[in-house]
N, C-alpha and C positions, 0 to 999 in steps of 0.2 A: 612290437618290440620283443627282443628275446630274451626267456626270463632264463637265464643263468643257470639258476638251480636245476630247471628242465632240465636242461641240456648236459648239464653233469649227472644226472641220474640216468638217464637214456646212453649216456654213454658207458658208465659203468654197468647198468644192466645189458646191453651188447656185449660187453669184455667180458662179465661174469658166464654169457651164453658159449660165447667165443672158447673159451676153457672149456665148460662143459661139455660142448660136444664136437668142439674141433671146427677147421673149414669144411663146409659142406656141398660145395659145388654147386650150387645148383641153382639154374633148373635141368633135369636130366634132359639129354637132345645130343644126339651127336650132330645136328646142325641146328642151320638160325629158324630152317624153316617146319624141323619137327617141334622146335619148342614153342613157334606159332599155332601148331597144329596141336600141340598137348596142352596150350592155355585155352582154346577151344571148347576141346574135348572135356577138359577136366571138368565143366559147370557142370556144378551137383551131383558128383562122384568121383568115387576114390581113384587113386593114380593105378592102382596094380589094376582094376578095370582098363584105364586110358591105356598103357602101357601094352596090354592083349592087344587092344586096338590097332597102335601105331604098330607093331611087327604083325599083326595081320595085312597091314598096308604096306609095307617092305616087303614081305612075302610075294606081295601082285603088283609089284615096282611103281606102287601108289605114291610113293611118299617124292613127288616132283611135282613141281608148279603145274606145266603143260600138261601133263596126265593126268592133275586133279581138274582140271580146269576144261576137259572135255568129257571126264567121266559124270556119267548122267547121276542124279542125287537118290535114285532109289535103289542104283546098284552100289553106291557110297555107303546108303544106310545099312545094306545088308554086312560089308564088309567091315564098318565101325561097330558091328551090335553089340560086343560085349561090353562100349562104354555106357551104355543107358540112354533111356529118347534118341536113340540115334536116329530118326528120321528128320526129329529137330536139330540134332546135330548136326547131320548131313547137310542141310537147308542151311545151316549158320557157316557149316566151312565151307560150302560153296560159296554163299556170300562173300567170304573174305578171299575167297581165292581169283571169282570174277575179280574184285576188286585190287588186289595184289595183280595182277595177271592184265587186266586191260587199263590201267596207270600209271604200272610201273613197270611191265613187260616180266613179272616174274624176277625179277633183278631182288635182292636181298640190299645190294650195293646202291642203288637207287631208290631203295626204300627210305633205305636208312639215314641218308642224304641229304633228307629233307629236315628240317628243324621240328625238334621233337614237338612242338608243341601243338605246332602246325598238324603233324601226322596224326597225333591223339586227336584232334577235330575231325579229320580224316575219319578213322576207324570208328569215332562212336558214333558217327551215321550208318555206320554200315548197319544192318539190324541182326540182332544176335549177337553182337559185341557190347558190351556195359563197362563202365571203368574200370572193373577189376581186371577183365577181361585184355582191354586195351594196354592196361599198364601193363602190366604182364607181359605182354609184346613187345612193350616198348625198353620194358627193364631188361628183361630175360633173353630175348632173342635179339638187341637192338643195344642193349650197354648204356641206354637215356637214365639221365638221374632224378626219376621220380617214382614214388614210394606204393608198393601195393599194399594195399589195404582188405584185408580179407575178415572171413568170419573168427579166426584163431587171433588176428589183430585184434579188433574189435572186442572179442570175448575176455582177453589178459588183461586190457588197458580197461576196461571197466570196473573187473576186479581189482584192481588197482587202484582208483578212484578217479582215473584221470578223463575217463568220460562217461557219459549218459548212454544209454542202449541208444535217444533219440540222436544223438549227436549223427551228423550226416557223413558221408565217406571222403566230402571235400573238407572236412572242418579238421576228423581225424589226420587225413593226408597231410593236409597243410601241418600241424602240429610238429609231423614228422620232419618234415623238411624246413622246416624253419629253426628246429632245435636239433639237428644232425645235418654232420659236415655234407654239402651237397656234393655227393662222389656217388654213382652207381655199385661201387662194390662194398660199399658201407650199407645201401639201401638192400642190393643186394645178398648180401649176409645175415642181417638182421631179420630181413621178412623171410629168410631159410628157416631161423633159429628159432623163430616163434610161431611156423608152422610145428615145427619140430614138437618145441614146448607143447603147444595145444593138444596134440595128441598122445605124449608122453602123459602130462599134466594136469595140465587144466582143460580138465576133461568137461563138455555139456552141463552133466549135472552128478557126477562125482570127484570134484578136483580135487589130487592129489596134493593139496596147498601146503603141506610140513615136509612134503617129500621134496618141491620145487625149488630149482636152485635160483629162481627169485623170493623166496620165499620170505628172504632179510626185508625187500621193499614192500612185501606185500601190507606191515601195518601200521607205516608211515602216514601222518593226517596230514599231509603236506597238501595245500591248497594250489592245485595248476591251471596253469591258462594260456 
């Protein structure tokens, strides 16, 4: 059942974000298939790394399905190294790129085709894909309306009250999409704004919590569920 109240906080905390820092586009990609490639890339490091990356692969006309998908994984890893573990990384977007590549022929348009839910099954067998990972694809490069859940999610909504460190990334998820309109460009926006936040803000272990333009919600004992 959907508690109400939720859901009018979650939406005025959106609007309050929405003001603050504007529409935010994003995920950056001048197509569907670099921002496949920069939700990859980006586990466990920062974008202006992923970023060197991906024009280091524009640079060697890398950034195409058939060209990833026969380029060998240890000449991949030299040419991703400024994102970090890129040998792991390389091994991971080969994966997805076999898998893109011998299923769906490389197609974006036949990816995408398939019903999202289906396809998230799809991608988190692939290995080196995990649900943040897949959402992301799914959101980002694909327009599907389901909610990433990340470490900057996770970190806000705790301090908030509204969940447990143990709380899991389906329980969070679900929270999201049961109390916000199910539209990708609302899911989209929101998971922009509070990456945003997280690193302005609500920093690891110095949050700027008086400075935070959540800051009104932050000392509500409002009981959620």
């Amino acid at each position: 059942m959907v508690n109400q109240k939720n859901s009018n906080e979650l939406y005025s905390m959106h609007q309050v974000l929405l003001e603050f820092y504007g529409s935010l586009h994003w995920w950056p990609g001048e197509s569907s298939l670099e921002i496949m490639v920069g939700a990859i890339l980006t586990q466990n490091t920062n974008w202006q790394n992923v970023s060197k990356a991906i024009e280091k692969m524009k640079e060697e006309g890398l950034l195409e399905v058939t060209a990833l998908f026969h380029m060998d994984e240890k000449s991949l890893g030299k040419i991703i190294k400024s994102c970090g573990y890129y040998n792991l990384k390389a091994r991971r977007l080969k994966n997805f790129i076999n898998f893109f590549y011998r299923n769906y022929g490389g197609s974006v348009e036949r990816l995408f085709s398939v019903d999202w839910k289906i396809l998230r099954e799809e991608l988190l067998k692939i290995n080196g894909i995990g649900p943040e990972t897949a959402d992301s694809i799914l959101l980002y490069a694909g327009n599907k309306p389901i909610f990433v859940v990340d470490a900057y999610t996770r970190r806000i909504f705790h301090r908030h009250n509204y969940f447990s460190f143990k709380a899991s990334y389906q329980e969070i998820q679900h929270f999201f999409m049961v109390h916000l309109p199910q539209d990708h460009s609302v899911y989209n926006e929101f998971h922009a704004q509070l990456v945003m936040l997280g690193k302005d803000f609500c920093n690891k272990n110095n949050p700027l919590c008086s400075q935070c333009p959540l800051s009104p919600f932050l000392n509500k004992k409002t009981s959620h569920s």
